[in-house]
C-alpha positions in Angstrom: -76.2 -73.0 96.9 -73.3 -70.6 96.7 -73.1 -71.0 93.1 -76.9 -69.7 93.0 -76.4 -66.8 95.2 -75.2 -64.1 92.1 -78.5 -65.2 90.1 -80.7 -64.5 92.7 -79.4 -61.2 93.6 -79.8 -60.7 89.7 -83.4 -62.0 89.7 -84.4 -60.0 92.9 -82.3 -56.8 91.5 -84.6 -57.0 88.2 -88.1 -57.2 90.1 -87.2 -54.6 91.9 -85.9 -52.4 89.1 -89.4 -53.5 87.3 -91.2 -52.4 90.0 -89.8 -49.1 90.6 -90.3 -48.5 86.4 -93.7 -49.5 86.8 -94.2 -46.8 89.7 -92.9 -44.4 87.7 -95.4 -44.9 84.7 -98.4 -45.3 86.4 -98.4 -43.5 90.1 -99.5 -40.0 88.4 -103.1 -42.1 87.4 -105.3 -41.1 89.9 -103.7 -38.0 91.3 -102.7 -36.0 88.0 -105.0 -33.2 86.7 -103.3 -33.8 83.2 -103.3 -36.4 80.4 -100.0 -37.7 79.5 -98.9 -39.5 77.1 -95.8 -41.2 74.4 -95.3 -43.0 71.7 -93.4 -44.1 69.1 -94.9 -42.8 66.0 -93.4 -45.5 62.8 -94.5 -48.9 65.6 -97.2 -46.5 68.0 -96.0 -48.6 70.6 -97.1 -46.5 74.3 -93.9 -45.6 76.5 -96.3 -43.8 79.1 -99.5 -43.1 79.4 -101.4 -41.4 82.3 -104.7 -40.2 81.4 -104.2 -40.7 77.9 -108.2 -41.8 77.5 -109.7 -39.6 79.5 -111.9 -37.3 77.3 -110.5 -33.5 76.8 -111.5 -30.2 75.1 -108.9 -30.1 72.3 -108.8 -26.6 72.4 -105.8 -25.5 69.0 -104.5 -28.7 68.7 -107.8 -29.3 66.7 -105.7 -27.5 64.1 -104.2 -30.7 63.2 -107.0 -32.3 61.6 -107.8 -29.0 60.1 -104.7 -29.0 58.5 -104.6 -33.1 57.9 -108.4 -32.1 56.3 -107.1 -29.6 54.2 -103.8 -31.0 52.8 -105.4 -34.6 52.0 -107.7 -32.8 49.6 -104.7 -31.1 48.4 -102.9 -34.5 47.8 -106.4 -36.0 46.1 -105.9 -33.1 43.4 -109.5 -31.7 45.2 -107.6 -28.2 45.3 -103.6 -27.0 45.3 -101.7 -25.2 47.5 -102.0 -22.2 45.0 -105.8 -22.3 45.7 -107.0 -18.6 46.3 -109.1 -18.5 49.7 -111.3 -15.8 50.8 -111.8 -14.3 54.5 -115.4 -14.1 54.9 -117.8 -12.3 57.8 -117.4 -15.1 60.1 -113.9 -16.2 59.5 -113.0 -12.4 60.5 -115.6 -12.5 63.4 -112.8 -15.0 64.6 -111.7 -14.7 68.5 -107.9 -14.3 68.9 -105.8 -15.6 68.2 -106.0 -14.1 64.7 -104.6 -12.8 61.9 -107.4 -9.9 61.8 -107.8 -9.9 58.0 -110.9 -7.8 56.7 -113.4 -9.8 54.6 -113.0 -10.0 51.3 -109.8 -10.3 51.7 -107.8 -13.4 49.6 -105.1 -15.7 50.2 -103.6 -19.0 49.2 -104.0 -22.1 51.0 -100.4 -22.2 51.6 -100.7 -18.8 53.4 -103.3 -19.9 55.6 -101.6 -22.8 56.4 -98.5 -21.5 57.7 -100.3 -18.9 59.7 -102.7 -21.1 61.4 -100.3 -23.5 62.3 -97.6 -21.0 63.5 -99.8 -18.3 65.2 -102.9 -20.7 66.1 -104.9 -17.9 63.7 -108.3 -19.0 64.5 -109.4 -17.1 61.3 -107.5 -19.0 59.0 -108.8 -22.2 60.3 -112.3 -21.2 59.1 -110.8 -19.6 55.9 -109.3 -23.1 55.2 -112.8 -25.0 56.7 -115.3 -22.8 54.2 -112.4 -23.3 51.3 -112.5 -27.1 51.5 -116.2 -27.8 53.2 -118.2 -25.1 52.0 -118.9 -23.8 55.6 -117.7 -24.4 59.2 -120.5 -27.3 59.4 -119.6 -28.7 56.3 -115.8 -29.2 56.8 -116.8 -30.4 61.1 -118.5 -33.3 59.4 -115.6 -33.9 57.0 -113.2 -33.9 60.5 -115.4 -36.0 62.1 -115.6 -38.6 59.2 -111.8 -38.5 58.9 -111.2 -39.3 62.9 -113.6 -42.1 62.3 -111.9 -43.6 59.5 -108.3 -42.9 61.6 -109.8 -44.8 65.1 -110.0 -41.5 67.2 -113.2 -43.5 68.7 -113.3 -40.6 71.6 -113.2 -37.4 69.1 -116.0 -35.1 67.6 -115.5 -31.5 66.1 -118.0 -28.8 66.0 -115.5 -26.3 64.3 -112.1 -26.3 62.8 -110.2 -23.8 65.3 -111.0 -25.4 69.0 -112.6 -22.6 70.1 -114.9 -23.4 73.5 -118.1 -25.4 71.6 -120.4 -27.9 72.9 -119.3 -31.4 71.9 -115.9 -31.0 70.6 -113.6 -33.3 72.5 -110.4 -35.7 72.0 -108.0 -37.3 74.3 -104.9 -37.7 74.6 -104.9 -41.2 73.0 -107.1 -39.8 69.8 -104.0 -37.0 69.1 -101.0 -39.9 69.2 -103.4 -41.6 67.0 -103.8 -38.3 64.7 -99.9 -37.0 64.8 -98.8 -40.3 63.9 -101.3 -40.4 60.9 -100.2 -36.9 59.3 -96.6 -38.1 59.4 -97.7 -41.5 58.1 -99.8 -40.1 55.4 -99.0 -37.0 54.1 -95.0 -36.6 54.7 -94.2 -34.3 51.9 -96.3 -31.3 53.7 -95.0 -32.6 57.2 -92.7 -28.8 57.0 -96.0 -27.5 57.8 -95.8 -28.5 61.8 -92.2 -27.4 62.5 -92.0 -23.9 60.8 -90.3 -22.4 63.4 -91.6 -18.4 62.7 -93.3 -16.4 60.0 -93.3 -13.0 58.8 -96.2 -11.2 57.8 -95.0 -7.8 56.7 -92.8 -6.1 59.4 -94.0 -8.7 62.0 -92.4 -11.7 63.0 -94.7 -14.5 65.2 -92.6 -17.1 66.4 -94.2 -20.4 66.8 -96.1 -21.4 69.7 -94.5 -24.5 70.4 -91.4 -23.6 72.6 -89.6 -27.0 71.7 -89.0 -26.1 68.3 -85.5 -24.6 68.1 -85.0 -25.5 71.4 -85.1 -29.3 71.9 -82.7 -31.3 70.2 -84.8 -32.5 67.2 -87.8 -31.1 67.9 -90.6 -31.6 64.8 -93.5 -30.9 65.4 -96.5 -30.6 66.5 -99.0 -27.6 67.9 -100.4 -26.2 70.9 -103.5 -25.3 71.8 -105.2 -23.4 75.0 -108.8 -22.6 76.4 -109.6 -22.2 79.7 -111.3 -25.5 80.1 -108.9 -27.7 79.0 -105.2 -25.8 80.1 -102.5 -25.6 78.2 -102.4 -28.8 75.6 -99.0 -29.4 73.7 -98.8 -32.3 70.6 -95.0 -33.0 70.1 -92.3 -34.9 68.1 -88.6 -34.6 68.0 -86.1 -37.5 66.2 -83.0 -38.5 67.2 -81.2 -41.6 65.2 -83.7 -42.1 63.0 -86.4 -42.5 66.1 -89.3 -40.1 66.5 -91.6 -40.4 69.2 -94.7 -38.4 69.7 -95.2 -36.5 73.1 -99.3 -35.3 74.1 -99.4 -32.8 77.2 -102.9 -32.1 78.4 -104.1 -29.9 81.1 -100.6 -28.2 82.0 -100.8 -25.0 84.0 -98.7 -22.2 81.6 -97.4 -22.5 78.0 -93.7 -22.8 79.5 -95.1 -26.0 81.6 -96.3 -28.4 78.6 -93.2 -27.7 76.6 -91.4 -28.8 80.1 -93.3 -31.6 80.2 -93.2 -32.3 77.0 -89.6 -32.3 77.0 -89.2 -34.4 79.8 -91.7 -37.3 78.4 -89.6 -37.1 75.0 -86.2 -37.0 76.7 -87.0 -40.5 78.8 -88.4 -42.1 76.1 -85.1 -41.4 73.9 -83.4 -42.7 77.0 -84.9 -46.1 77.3 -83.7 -47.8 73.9 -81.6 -49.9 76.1 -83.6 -50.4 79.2 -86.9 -51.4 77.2 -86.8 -55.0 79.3 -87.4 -53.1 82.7 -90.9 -51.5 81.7 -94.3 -53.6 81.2 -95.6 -53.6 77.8 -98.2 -50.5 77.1 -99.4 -52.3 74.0 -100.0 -49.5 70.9 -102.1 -46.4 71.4 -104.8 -47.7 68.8 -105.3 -50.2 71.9 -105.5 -48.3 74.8 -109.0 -48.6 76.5 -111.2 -45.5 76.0 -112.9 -44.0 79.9 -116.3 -43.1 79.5 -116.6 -39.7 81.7 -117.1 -36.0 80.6 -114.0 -34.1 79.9 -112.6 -32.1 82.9 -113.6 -28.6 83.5 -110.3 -26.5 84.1 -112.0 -22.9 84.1 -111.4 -22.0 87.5 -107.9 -23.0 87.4 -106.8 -21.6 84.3 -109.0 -18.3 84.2 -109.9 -18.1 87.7 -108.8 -15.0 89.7 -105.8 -16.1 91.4 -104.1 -15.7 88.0 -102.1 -12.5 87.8 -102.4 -11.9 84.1 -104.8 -13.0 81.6 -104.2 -16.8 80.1 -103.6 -16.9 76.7 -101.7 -19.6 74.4 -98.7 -17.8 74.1 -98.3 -18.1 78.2 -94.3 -17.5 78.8 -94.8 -18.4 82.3 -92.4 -20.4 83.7 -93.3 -23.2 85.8 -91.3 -23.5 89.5 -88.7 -26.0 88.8 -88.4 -27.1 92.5 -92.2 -27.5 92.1 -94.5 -27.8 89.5 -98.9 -28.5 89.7 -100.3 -31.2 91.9 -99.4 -34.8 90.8 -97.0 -33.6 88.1 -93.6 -35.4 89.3 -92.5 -35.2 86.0 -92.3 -31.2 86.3 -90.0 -31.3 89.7 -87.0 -32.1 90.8 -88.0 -35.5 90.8 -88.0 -35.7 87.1 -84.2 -35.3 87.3 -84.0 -38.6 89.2 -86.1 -40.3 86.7 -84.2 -39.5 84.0 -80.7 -40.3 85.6 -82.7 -43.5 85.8 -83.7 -44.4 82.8 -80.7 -43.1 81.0 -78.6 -45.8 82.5 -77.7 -43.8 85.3 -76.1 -41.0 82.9 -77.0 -37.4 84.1 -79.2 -35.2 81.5 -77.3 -32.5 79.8 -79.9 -29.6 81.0 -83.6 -29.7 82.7 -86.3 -29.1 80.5 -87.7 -25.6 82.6 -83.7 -24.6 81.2 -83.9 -25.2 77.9 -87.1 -24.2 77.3 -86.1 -20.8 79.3 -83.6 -20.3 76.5 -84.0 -18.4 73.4 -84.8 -20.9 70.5 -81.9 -21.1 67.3 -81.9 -18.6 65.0 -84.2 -19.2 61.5 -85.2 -17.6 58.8 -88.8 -16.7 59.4 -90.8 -18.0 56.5 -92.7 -15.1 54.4 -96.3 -15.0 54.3 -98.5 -12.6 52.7 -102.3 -12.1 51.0 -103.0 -12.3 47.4 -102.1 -14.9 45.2 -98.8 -17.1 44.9 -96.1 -14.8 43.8 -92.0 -15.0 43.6 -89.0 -12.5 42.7 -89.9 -9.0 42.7 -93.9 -9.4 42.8 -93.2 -10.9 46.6 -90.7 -8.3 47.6 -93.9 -5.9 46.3 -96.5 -8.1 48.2 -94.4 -8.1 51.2 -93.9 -4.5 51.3 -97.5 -4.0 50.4 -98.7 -6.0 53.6 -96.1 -3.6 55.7 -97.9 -0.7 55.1 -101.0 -1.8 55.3 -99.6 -2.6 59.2 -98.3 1.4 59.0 -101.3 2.9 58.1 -104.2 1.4 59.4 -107.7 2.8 57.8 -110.0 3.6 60.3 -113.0 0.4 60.1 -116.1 1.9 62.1 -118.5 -0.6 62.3 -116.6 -3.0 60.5 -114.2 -3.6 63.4 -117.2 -4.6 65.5 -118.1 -7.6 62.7 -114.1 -8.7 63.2 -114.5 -8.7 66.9 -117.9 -10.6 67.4 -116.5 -13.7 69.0 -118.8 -17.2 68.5 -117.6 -18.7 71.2 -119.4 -19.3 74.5 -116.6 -19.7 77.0 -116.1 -16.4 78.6 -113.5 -15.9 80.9 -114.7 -14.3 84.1 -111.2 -12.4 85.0 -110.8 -10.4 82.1 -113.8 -7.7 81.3 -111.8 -4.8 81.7 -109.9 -5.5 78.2 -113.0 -4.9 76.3 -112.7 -1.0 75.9 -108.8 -1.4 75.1 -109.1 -4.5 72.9 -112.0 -2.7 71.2 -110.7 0.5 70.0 -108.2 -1.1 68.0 -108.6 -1.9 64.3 -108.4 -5.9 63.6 -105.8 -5.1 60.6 -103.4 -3.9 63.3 -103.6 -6.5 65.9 -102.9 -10.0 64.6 -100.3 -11.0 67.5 -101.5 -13.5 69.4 -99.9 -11.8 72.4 -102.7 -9.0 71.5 -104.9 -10.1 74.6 -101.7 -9.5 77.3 -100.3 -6.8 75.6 -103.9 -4.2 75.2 -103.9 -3.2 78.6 -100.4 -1.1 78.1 -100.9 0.2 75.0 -101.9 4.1 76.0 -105.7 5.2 74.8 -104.2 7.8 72.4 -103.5 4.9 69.6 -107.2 5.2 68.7 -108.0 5.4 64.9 -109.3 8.7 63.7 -112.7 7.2 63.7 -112.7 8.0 67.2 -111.0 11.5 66.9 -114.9 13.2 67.1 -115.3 11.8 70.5 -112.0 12.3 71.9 -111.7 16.3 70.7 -115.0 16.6 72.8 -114.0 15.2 75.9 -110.6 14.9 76.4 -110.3 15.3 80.2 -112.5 11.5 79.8 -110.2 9.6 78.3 -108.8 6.1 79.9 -105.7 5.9 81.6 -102.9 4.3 79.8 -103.9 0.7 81.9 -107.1 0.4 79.8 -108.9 -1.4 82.9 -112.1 -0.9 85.2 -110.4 2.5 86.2 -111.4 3.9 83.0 -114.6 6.3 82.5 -117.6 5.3 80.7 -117.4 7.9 78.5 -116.2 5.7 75.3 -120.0 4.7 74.0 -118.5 3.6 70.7 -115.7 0.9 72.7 -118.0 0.1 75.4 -120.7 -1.7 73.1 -118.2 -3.7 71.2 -117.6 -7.2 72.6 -114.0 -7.9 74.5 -111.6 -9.8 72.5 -111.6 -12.9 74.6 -108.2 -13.8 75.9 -108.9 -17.4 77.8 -110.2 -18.5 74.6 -106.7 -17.7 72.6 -106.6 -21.4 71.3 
């Protein structure tokens, strides 16, 4: 009986320690108002998953299967990365985020690419869609046959940017299943979800996903935000020659999913030699789809508690001695977790710390209109996109085509930015930070196609706030639709 004693304590130690893992994975279930989930992307075995198959609005993430779309028909020889791609009237009638291109205007599918993948440029997502599909409808029903063929059984797409539209919708489960089939299937243009900035002219966008050049081996993915769906985050990183695929839905700032994102990718690195204490999560391709209507997260996101407008590039940060309700992973909490599961060895830094940090220095990657060009034509290019940025021509009713948004979900805290956002030529606003960033700009940077009505009233003009203080006396900026910051996917 003595002899027995040491395996017992052993036995009972393990049930316990299974247990307690078990907890860990699963309590957020029925209390979370996210979708979590990882895998591993070569086996797409499922470390954790809460939520996972719960419909949600993609919102920019939908970007992937543009971009898995786009570069498959590159790969079938359908068109090259060379291609020369045309803005058209609705591509430029985009919502931010954008690049604000006028019509007419060309570039190459690589171009587009990069932009819409670093900056979330809702306009090059159509560009690309009516380059390869003909039209927005056209390339949706190419998306949808290419989830169908993948097994994203829970996914439709009405357009190619995840701005607000009935009927487009994913889950948590269908991204894993998507990330792990763009690495799989098309890894010589993999470089195109990890490029950590790009310069367009004199402006540098950094990419939207805070992990990259911050998290140790951070690769990927993209983020995507609308007010419905919160702040949605696809990830990867690789460490030893493992890469696991993070999906954060539903988080409550930009800073919060890269947290979380973080923190799912950091336990899961941490658990190569405690695999025998979790139950078996089976692959993602086996998870069990919920029938339900994707949750609404409007009035949290857009509502008017917030104290700024939402946008996709949120630099919020989330309270680290707090975090949103049922989100232990994004409180102090987390920290216990992960001295857990890392074989009771301390992390090196919270998540909310590193992603509080400035990311690595990189070279940002050039991009520019016109065709493919190298050596002294791209220097020229280059410089030629710069002063277009310099010298802005004044648009008239042009700039009301680039700002007609299609999308139908309006965010009800933000109607004051529609004489700021308005007066502004597209050609000079392609950060994504645009929607944040109008109210401060003073009135006087009005284009000289304004110049009549400001020599006749000057005492009218706005304050330099841009809000509801302003006069009506703008007839011109008062008729054109607001740029619509909740829906900066």
């Amino acid at each position: 009986m003595h002899a027995l004693r040491p395996l017992l304590r052993k036995s009972l130690f393990n049930l316990f320690a299974a247990a307690f893992a078990s907890a860990v994975l699963l309590a957020p279930h029925t209390a979370s108002a996210e979708a979590l989930l990882l895998i591993e992307a070569d086996s797409g075995k499922v470390l954790q998953a809460e939520n996972a198959t719960i419909p949600w609005y993609p919102a920019s993430v939908t970007k992937i299967m543009t971009a898995y779309v786009t570069l498959k028909a590159v790969k079938d020889g359908r068109l090259t990365l060379d291609t020369l791609i045309t803005v058209s009237p609705t591509a430029a009638s985009q919502s931010p985020s954008k690049m604000g291109f006028r019509p007419g205007t060309q570039l190459t599918v690589d171009n587009a690419l990069k932009m819409m993948m670093v900056k979330s440029a809702n306009d090059m997502a159509v560009v690309l869609a009516e380059g390869v599909g003909g039209s927005i409808d056209g390339f949706s029903a190419m998306m949808n046959d290419t989830a169908q063929k993948l097994g994203m059984t829970q996914t439709s797409y009405v357009n190619p940017n995840g701005l607000p539209a009935d009927g487009q919708i994913t889950s948590a489960r269908d991204l894993g299943i998507l990330a792990r089939s763009f690495l799989r299937d098309l890894p010589e243009y993999e470089y195109f979800v990890h490029i950590p900035a790009i310069r367009f002219g004199k402006r540098v966008t950094g990419n939207f996903n805070k992990l990259i050049g911050r998290y140790p081996g951070a690769d990927g993915f993209k983020t995507g935000f609308i007010c419905a769906s919160g702040y949605n985050l696809v990830a990867s990183a690789t460490r030893n020659g493992r890469r696991l695929i993070a999906v954060v839905l539903g988080a409550n700032s930009g800073t919060a999913r890269a947290v979380k994102a973080a923190q799912l990718l950091e336990r899961g690195f941490s658990q190569d030699n405690l695999t025998w204490l979790r139950p078996s999560l089976g692959t993602v391709d086996r998870l069990v789809p919920v029938d339900a209507s994707p949750p609404n997260l409007r009035e949290d996101m857009c509502g008017g508690h917030r104290k700024r407008p939402a946008s996709d590039d949120d630099d919020a940060l989330i309270a680290t001695n707090g975090g949103t309700s049922g989100s232990a992973s994004a409180t102090g909490g987390e920290a216990q977790v992960t001295f857990f599961t890392a074989g009771l060895q301390p992390p090196l830094m919270k998540a909310s710390e590193l992603m509080a940090t400035a990311p690595a220095a990189a070279e940002p990657v050039l991009v520019y209109t016109g065709p493919t060009r190298t050596g002294t034509a791209l220097i020229a290019a280059v410089a030629a996109d710069a002063d277009q940025q310099a010298t802005p021509k004044p648009r008239g009713k042009k700039s009301r085509v680039a700002r007609k948004p299609d999308a139908t979900d309006k965010p009800a805290d933000k109607p004051k930015d529609a004489k700021t956002a308005a007066a502004k030529p597209a050609a000079a606003k392609p950060d994504a930070k645009s929607d944040t960033k109008s109210a401060a700009k003073p009135a006087g940077t009005k284009h000289a196609a304004a110049k009549h009505d400001a020599a006749a009233k000057p005492a009218e003009k706005p304050a330099a706030g841009g809000d509801q203080a302003a006069k009506p006396a703008k007839p011109k900026a008062a008729t054109k639709p607001a740029a619509k910051p909740a829906n900066n996917s």
